[in-house]
DRENSE-985675 format. One record per residue: chain; z, x, y of N, C-alpha, C, O, CB in turn; residue number from 0. Coordinates in steps of 0.2 Angstrom, whole numbers. Each point is the difference from the previous one (the first is absolute). Glycine has a CB too. Layout:
@cadena->A; n.pz->Z; n.px->X; n.py->Y; ca.pz->Z; ca.px->X; ca.py->Y; c.pz->Z; c.px->X; c.py->Y; o.pz->Z; o.px->X; o.py->Y; cb.pz->Z; cb.px->X; cb.py->Y; num->NUM $
...
This chain:
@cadena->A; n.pz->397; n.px->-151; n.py->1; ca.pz->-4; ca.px->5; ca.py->-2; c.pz->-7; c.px->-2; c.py->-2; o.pz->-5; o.px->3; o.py->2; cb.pz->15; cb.px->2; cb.py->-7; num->0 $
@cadena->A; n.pz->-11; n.px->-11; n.py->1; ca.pz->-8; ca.px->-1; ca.py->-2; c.pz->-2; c.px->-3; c.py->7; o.pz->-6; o.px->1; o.py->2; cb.pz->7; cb.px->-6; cb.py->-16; num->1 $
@cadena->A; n.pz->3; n.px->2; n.py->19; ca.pz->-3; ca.px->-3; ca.py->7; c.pz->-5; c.px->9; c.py->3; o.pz->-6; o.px->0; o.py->2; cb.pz->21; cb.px->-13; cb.py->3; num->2 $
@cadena->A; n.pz->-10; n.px->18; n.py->-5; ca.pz->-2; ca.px->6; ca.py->3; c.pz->-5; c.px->2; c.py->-2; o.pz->-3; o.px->3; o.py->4; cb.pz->11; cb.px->-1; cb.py->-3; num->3 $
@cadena->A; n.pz->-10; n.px->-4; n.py->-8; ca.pz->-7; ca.px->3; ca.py->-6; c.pz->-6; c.px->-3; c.py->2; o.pz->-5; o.px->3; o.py->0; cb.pz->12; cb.px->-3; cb.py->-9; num->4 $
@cadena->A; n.pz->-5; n.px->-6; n.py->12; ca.pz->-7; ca.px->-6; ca.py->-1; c.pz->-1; c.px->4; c.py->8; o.pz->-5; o.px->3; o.py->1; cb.pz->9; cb.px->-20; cb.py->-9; num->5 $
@cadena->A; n.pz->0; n.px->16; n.py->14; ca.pz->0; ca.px->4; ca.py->6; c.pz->-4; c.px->7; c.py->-1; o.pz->-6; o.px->0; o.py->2; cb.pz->17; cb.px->-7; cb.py->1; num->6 $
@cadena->A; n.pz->-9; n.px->11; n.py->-5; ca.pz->-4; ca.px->4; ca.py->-2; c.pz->-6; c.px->1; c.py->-1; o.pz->-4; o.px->2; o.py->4; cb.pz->13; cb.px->-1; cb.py->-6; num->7 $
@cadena->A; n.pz->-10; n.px->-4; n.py->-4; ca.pz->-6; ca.px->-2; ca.py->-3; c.pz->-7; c.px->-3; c.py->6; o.pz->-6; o.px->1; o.py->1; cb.pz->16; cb.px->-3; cb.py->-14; num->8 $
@cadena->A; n.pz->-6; n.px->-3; n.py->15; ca.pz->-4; ca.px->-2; ca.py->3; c.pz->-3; c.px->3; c.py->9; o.pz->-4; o.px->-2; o.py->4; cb.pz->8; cb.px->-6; cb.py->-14; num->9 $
@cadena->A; n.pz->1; n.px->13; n.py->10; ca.pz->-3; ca.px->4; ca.py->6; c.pz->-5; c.px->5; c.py->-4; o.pz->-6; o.px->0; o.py->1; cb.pz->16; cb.px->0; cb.py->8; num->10 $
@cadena->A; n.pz->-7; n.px->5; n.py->-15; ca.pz->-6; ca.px->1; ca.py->-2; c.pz->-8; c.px->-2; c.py->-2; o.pz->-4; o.px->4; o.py->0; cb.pz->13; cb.px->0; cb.py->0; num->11 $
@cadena->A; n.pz->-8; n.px->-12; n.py->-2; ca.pz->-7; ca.px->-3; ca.py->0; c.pz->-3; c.px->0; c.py->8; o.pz->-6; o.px->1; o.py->3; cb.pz->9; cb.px->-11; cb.py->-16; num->12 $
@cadena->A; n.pz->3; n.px->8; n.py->17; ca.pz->-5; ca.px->0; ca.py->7; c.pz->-1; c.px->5; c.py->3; o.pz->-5; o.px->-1; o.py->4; cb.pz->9; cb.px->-6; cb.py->-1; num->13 $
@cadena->A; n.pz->-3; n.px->14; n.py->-3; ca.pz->-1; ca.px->7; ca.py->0; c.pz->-6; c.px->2; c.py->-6; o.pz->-1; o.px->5; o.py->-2; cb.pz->15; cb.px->-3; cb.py->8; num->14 $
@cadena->A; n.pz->-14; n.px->-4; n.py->-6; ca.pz->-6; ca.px->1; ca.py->-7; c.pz->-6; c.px->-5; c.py->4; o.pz->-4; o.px->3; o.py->4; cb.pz->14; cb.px->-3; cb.py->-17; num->15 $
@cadena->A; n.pz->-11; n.px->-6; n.py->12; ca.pz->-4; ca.px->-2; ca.py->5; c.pz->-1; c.px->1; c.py->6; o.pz->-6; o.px->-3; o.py->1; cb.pz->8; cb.px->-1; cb.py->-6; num->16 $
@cadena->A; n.pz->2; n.px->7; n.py->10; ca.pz->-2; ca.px->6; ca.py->7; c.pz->-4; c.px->4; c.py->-3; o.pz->-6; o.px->-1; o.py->0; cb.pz->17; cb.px->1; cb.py->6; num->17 $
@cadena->A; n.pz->-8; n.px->5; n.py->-8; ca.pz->-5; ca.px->6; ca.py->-1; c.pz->-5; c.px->-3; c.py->-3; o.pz->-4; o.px->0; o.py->5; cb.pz->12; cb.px->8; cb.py->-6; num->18 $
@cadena->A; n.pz->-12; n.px->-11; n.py->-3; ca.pz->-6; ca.px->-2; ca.py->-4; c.pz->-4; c.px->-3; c.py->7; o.pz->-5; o.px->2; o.py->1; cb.pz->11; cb.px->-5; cb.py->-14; num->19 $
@cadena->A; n.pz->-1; n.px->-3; n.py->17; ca.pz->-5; ca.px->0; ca.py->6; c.pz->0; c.px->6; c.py->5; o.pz->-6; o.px->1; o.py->0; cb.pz->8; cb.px->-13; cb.py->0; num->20 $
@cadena->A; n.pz->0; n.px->16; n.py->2; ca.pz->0; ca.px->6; ca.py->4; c.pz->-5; c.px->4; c.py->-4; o.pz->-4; o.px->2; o.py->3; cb.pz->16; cb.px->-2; cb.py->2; num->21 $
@cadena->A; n.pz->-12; n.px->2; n.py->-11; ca.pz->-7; ca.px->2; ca.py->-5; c.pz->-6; c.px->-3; c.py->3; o.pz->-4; o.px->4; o.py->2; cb.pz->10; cb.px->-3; cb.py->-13; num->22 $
@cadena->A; n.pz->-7; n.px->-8; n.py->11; ca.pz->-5; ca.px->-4; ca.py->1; c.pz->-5; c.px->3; c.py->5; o.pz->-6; o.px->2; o.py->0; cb.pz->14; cb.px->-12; cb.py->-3; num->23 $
@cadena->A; n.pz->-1; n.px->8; n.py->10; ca.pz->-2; ca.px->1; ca.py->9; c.pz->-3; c.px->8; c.py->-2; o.pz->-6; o.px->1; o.py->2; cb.pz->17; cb.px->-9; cb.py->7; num->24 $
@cadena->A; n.pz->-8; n.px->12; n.py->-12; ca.pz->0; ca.px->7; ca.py->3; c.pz->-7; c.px->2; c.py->-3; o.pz->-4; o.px->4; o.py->2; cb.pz->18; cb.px->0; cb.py->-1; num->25 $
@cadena->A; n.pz->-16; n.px->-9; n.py->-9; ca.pz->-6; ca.px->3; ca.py->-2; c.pz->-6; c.px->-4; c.py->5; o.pz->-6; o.px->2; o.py->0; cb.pz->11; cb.px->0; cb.py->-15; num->26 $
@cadena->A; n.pz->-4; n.px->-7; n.py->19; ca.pz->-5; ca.px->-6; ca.py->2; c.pz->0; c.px->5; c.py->7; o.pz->-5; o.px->-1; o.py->3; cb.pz->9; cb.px->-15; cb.py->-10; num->27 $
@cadena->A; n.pz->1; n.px->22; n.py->9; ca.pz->0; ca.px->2; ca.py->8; c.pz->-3; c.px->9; c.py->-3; o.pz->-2; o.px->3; o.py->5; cb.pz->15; cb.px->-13; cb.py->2; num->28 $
@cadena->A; n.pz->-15; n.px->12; n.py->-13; ca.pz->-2; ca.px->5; ca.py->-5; c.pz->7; c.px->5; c.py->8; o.pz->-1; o.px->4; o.py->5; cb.pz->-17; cb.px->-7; cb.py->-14; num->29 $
@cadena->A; n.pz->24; n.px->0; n.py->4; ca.pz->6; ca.px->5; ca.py->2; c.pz->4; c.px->3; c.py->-4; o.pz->-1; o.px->-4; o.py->-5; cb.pz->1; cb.px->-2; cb.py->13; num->30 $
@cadena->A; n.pz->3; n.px->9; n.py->-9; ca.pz->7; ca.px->1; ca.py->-3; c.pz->4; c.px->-3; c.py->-1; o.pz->3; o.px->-1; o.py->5; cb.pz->-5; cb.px->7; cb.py->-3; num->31 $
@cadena->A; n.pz->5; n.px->-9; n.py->-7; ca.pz->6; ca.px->-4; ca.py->2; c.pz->4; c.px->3; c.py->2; o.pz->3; o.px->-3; o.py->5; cb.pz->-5; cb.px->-4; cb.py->-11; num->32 $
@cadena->A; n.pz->4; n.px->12; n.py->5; ca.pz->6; ca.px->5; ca.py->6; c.pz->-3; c.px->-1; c.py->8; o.pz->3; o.px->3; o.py->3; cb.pz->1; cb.px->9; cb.py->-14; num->33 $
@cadena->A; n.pz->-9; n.px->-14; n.py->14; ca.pz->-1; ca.px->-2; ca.py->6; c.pz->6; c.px->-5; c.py->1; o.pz->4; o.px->2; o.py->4; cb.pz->-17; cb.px->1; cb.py->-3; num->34 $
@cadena->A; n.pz->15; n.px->-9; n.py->-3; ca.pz->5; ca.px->-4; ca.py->0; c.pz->6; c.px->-1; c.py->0; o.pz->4; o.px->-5; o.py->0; cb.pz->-11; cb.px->4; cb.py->-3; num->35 $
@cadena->A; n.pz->8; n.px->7; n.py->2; ca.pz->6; ca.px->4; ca.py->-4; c.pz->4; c.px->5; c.py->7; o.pz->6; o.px->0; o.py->1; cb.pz->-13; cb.px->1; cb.py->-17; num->36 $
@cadena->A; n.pz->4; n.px->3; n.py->19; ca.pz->3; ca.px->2; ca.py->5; c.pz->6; c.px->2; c.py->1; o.pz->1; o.px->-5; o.py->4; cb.pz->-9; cb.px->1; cb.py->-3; num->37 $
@cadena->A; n.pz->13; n.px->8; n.py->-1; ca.pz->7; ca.px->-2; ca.py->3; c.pz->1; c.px->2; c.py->5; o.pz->2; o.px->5; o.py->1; cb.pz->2; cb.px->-5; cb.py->-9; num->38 $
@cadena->A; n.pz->-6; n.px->-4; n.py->11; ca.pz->3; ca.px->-1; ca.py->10; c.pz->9; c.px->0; c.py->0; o.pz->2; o.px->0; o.py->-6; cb.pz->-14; cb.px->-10; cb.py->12; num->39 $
@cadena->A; n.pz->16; n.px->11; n.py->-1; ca.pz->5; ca.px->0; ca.py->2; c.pz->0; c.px->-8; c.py->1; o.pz->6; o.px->-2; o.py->-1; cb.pz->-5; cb.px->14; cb.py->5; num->40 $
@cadena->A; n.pz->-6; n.px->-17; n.py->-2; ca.pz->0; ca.px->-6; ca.py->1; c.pz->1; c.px->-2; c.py->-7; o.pz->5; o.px->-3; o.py->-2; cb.pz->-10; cb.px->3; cb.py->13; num->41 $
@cadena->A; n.pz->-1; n.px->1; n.py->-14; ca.pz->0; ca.px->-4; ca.py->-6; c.pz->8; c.px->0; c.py->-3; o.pz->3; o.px->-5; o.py->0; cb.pz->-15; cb.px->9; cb.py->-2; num->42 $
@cadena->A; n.pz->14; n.px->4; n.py->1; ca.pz->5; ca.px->1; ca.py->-6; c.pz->4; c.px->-4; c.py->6; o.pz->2; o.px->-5; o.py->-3; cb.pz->-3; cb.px->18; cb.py->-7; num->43 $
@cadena->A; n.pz->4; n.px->-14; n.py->15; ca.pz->6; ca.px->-6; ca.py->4; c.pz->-2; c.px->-5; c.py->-4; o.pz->3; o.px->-2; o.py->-4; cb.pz->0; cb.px->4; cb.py->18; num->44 $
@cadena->A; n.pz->-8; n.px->-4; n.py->-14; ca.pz->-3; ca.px->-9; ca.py->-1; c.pz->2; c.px->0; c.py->-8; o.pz->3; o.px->-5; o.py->-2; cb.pz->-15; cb.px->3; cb.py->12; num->45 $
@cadena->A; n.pz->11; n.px->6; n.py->-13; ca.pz->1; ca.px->0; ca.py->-8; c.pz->8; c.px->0; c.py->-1; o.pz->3; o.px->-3; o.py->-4; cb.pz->-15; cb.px->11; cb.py->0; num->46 $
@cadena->A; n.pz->16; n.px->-3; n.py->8; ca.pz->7; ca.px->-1; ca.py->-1; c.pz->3; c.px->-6; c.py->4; o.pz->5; o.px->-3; o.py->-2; cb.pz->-4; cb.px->16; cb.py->-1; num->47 $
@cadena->A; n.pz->-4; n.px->-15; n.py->10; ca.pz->2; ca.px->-8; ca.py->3; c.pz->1; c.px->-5; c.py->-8; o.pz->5; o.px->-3; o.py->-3; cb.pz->-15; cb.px->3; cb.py->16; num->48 $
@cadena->A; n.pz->4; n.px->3; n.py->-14; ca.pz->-3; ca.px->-6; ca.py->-6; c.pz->6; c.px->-1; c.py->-7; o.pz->1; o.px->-5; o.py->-2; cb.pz->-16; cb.px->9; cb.py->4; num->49 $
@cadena->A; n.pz->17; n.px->0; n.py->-4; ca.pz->4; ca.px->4; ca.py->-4; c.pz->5; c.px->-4; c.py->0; o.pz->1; o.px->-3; o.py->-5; cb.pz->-4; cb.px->13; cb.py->7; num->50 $
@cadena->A; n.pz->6; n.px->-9; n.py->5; ca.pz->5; ca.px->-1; ca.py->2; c.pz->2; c.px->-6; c.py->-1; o.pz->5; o.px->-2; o.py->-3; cb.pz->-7; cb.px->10; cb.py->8; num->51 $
@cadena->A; n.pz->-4; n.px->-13; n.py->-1; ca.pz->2; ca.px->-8; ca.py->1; c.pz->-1; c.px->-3; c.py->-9; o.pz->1; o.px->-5; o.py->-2; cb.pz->-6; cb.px->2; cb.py->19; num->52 $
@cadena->A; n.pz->2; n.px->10; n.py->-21; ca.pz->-1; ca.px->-5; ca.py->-7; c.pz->5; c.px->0; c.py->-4; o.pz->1; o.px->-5; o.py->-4; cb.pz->-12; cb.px->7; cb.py->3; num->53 $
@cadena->A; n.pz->16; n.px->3; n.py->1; ca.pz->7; ca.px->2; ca.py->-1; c.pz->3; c.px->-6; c.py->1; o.pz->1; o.px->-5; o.py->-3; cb.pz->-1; cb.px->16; cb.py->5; num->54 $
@cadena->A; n.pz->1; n.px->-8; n.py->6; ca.pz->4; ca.px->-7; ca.py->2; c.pz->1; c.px->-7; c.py->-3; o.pz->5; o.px->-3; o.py->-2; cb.pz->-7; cb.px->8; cb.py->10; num->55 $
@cadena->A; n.pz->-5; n.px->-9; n.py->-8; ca.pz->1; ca.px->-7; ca.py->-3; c.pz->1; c.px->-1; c.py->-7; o.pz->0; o.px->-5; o.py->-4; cb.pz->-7; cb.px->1; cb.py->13; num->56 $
@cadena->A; n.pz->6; n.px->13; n.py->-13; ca.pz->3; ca.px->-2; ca.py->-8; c.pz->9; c.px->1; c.py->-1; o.pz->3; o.px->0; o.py->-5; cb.pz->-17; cb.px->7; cb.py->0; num->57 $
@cadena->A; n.pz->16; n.px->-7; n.py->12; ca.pz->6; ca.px->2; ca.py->2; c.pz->3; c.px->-8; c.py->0; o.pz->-2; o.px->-4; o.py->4; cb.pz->0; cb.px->16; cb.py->4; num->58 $
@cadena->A; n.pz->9; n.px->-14; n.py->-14; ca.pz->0; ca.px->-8; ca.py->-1; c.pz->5; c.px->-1; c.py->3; o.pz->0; o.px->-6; o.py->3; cb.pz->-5; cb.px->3; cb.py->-14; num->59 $
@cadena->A; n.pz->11; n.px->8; n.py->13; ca.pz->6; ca.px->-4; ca.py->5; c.pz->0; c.px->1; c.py->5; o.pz->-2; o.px->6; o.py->2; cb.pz->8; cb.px->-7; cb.py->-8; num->60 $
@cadena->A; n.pz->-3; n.px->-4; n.py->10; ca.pz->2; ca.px->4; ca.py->8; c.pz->5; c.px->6; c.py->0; o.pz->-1; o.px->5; o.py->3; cb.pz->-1; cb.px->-17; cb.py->2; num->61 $
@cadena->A; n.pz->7; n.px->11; n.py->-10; ca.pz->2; ca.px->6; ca.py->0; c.pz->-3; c.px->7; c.py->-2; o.pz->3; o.px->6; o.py->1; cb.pz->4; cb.px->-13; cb.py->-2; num->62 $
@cadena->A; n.pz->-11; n.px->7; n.py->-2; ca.pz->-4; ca.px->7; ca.py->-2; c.pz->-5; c.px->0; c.py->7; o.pz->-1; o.px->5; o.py->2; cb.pz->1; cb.px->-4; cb.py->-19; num->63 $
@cadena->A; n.pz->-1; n.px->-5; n.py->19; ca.pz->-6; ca.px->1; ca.py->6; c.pz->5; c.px->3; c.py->7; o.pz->-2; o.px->5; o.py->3; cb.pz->-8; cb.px->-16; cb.py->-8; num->64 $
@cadena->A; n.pz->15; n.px->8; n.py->5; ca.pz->3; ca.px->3; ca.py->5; c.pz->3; c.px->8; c.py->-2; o.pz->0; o.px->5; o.py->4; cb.pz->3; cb.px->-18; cb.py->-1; num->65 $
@cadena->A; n.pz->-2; n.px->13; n.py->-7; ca.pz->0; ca.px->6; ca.py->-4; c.pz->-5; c.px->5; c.py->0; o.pz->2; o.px->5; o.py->3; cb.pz->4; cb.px->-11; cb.py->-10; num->66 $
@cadena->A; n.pz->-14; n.px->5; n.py->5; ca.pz->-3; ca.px->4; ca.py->5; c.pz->-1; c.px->1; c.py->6; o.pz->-1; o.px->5; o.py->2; cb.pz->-1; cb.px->-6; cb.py->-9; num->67 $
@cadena->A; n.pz->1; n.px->-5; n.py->11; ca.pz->-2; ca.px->0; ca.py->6; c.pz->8; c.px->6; c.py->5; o.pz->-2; o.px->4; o.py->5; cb.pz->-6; cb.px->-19; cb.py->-8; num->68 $
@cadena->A; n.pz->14; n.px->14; n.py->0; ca.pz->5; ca.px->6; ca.py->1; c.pz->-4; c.px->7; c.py->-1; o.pz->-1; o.px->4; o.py->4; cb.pz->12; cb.px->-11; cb.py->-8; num->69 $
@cadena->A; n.pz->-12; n.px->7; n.py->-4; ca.pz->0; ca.px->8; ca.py->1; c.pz->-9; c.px->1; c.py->4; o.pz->-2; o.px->6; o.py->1; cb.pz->12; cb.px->-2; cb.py->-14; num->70 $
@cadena->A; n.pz->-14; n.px->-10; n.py->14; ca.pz->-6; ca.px->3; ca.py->6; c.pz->3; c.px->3; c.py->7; o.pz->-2; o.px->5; o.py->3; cb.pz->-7; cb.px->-14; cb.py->-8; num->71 $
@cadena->A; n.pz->13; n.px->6; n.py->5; ca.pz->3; ca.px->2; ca.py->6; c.pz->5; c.px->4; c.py->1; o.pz->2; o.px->1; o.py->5; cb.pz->-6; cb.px->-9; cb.py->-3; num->72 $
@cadena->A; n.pz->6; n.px->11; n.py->-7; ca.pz->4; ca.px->6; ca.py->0; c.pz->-6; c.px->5; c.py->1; o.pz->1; o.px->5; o.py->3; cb.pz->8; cb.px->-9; cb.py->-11; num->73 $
@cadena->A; n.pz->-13; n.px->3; n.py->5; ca.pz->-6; ca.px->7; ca.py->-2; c.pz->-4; c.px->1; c.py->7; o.pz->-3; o.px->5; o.py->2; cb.pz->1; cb.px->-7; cb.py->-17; num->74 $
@cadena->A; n.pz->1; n.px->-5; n.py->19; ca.pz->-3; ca.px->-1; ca.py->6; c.pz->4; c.px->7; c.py->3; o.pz->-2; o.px->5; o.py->2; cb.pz->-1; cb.px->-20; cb.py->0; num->75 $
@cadena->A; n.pz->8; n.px->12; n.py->-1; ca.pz->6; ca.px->4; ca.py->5; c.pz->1; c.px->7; c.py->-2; o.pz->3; o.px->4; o.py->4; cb.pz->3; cb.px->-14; cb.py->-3; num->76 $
@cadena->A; n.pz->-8; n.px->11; n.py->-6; ca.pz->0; ca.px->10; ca.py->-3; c.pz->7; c.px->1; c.py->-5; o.pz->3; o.px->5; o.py->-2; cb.pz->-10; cb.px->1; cb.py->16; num->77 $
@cadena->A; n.pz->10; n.px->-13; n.py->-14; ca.pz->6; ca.px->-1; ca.py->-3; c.pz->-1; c.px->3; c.py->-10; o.pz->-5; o.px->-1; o.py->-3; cb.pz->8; cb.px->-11; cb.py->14; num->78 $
@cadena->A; n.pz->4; n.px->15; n.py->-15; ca.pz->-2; ca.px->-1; ca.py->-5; c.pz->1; c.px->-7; c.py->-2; o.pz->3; o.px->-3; o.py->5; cb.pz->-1; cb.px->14; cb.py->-8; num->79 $
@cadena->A; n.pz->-2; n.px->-16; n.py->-2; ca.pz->2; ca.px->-5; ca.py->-2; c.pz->2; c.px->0; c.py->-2; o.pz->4; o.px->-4; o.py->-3; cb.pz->-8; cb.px->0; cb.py->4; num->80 $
């Protein structure tokens, strides 16, 4: 549970530091920072790709990974799991 905390925490210090540089560019480019922000169809795949493979390696056994990787492919197939 505290491993999950410190994890946490420290995507929020890194997400915190993004945005502050993206402030930076967008004031140095006199943009918006929502120019950066955009939701393309591409982006949001690349953000749930992203998602996805960050899940996964917080995923500690082979049995729970096999376990997802079943029901991805249930839901590929239009299956319920």
């Amino acid at each position: 549970m505290v491993r999950l905390m410190v994890e946490k925490q420290r995507r929020a210090d890194r997400d915190e530091r993004i945005r502050a540089r993206v402030g930076q560019i967008a004031d140095a480019l006199n943009v918006p920072t929502e120019y950066f922000y955009a939701d393309t169809t591409a982006q949001s795949s690349a953000a749930e790709a992203n998602e996805c493979l960050r899940l996964w390696f917080q995923i500690e056994t082979p049995e729970r990974r096999r376990r997802a990787l079943a029901l991805l492919r249930a839901l590929a197939e239009g299956e319920e799991p």
